[in-house]
N, C-alpha and C positions, 0 to 999 in steps of 0.2 A: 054544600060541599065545595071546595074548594079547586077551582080546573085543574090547578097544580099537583093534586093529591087523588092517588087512583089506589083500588086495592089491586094487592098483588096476591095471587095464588099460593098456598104455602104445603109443605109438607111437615105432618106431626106425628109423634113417636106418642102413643096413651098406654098405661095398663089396667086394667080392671081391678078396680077393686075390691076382690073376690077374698084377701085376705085382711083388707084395712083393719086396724086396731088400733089402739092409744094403749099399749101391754109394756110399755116403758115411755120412760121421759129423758128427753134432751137439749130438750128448749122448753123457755119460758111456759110456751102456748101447753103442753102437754102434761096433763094428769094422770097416773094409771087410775084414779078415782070416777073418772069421767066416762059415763056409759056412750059408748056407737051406738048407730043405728044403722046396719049395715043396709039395711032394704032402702033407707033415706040415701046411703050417698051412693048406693049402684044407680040409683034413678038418677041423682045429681049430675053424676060422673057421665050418665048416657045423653041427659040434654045438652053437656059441655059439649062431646062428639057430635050430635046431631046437629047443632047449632054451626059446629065448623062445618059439617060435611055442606049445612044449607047456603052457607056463604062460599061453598066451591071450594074448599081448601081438601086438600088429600089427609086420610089418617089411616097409619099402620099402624098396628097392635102386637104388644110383646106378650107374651101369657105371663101370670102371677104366678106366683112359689107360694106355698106353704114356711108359715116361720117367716116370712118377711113384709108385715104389715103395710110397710114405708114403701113397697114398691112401685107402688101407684103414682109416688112421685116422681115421675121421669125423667123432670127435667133434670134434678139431681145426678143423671145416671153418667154424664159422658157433657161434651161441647162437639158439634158437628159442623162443620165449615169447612165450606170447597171439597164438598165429598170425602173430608175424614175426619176419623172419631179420634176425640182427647177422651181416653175410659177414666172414669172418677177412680178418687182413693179418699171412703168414708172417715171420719174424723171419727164414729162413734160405731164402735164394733160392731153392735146390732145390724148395722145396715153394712157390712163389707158382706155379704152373703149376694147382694144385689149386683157385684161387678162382675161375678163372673154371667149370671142371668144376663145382663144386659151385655157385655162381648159376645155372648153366644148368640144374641140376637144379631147383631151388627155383624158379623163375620157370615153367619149365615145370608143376610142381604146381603153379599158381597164390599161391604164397605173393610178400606184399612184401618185398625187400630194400634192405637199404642195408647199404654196405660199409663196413667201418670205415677212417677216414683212418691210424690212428695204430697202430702195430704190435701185432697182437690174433691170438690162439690158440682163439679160439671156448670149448669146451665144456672144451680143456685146463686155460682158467682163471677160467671163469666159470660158477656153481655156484648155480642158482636153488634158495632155503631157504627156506620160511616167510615168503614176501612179499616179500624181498629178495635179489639177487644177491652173495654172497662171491665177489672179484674176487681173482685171484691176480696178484703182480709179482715181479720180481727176477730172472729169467732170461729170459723171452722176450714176455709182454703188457703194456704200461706203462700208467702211473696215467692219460696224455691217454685209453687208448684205455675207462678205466673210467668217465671223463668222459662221451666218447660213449655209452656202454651207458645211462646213466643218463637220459641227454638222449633220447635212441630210446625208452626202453620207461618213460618214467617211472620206475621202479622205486628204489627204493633202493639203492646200491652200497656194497657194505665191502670196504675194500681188506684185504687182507694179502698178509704180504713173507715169500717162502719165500729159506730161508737155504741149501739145499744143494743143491749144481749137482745130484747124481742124483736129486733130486727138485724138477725145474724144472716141471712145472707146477702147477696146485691139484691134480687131477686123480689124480698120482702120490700124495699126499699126504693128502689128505679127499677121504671121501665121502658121500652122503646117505643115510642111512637111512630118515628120513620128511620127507617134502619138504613137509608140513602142509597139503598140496592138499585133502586128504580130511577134514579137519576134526580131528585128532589132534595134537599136539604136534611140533613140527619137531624132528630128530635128525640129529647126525653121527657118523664115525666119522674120527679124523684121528689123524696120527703129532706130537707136538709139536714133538718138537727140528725137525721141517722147517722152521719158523718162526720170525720172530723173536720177543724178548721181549714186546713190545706187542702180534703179533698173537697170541700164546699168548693173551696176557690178555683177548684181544676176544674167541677162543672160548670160554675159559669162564666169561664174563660169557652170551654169548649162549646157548651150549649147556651147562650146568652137569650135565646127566645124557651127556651124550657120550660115546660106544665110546672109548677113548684103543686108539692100537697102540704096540706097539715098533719100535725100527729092523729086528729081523728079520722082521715081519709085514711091513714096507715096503720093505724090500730082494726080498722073496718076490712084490711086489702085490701084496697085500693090499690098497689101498687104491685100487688101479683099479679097483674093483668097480661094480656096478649095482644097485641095490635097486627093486626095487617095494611098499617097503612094510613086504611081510614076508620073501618070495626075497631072500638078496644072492646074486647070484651073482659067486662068487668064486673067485680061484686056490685050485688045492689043495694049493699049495706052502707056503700060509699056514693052515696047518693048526690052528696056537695061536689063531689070529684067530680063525677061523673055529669055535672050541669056544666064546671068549668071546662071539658073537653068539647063539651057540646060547644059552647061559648067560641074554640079555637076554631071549630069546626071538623071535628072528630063526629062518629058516631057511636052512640054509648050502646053496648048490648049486653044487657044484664045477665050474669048467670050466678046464679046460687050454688056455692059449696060449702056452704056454712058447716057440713059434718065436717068438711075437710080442716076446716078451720082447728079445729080441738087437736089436729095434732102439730100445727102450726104451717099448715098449706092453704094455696087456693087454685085459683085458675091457670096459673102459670108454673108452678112443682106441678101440677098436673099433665103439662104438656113441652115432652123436646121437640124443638125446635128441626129438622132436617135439611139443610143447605146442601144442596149437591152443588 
């Protein structure tokens, strides 16, 4: 491990998967044809949490709804930074049932919200790095709604434009390695071809030491993963990836959510992020 690179403590938003389903499709990854196993991924879902709680990191719990399968994906729910919530606005109707569920959580912790006007995927596609938010478009969060991000949290916002429907959001695509909070050099880890040619060239302007994957590390999720640092915890179906992290000097900790896979999640829709 590297002296430079320390974990840091995180706080995470999960919900149970008490109503998971594939009952519609809206991405690639999703079949109504495809059987769940709901006893498979409440187990999955509880090793993801137990695995954080054993590396020290804090996890709050929103309770599930009925009618809302997709709720388990939290990340999607909102972007939380410097103690306030950007609330999502779903691109796919089924899931707008989830924003007010998830304001009523966040209000309740006493956090402030504001909703976004213009169609936004929270944490699917907005990716706080090194002082500034990487804002993902082209399938489901549009450029009005990186507008607003930028207008809420002051922040700086970099667009980029993912080019392949199976990998519609940032989230499927990049992910953090060192988010430069702790004082260390900001990192990612991202698949390029999901991108277009301009946003290729914006990350490796910004990130020129960057983890790059291939299409089968990103096909596996590989790249919905979660880092604190030095943990990524990662699918183990992205076994290549997960050598070359080791390689950097990451440490890989596998978690299986392969049920979650079938509706086109993994480790990271699984889990919001909490910045106070």
């Amino acid at each position: 491990m590297s002296a430079q690179r320390v974990p840091r403590a995180r706080r995470y938003l999960v919900c149970e998967p008490r109503f998971f389903d594939v009952s519609y499709a809206i991405n690639p990854w999703m079949s109504t044809d495809t059987p769940v196993d709901r006893d498979l991924a409440r187990s999955q879902w509880q090793h993801l949490v137990d695995t954080y709680l054993g590396l020290g990191h804090t996890v709050d719990h929103v309770g599930p709804e009925p009618g809302l399968p997709d709720m388990v994906f939290a990340a999607n729910s909102a972007l939380v930074l410097d103690g306030r919530v950007f609330g999502s606005r779903f691109h796919a109707l089924e899931r707008r049932g989830e924003e007010a569920a998830y304001e009523t959580w966040f209000k309740a912790a006493g956090f402030t919200l504001q909703q976004s006007v213009a169609v936004c995927e929270g944490e699917g596609d907005l990716v706080p790095v090194g002082g500034f938010v990487l804002a993902g478009t082209g399938f489901r969060t549009t450029t009005e709604a990186h507008r607003e991000v930028q207008e809420y949290f002051g922040t700086p916002v970099v667009s980029l434009t993912l080019v392949d429907p199976y990998f519609y959001h940032l989230d499927t695509a990049l992910f953090v390695l060192d988010d430069g909070a702790g004082g260390g050099p900001a990192n990612v880890c991202y698949y390029p071809e999901a991108f277009s040619p301009g946003s290729r060239e914006v990350l490796e302007r910004l990130f020129p030491d960057a983890v790059t994957a291939t299409r089968e590390d990103a096909v596996a999720w590989g790249l919905n993963s979660v880092s604190d640092g030095v943990h990524v915890f990662v699918a183990p179906q992205a076994a290549a990836l997960a050598a070359r992290l080791a390689a950097h000097g990451y440490v890989p900790v596998p978690v299986d959510l392969s049920e979650f896979h079938k509706a086109g999640g993994g480790i990271k829709c699984c889990t919001q992020e909490i910045r106070a």
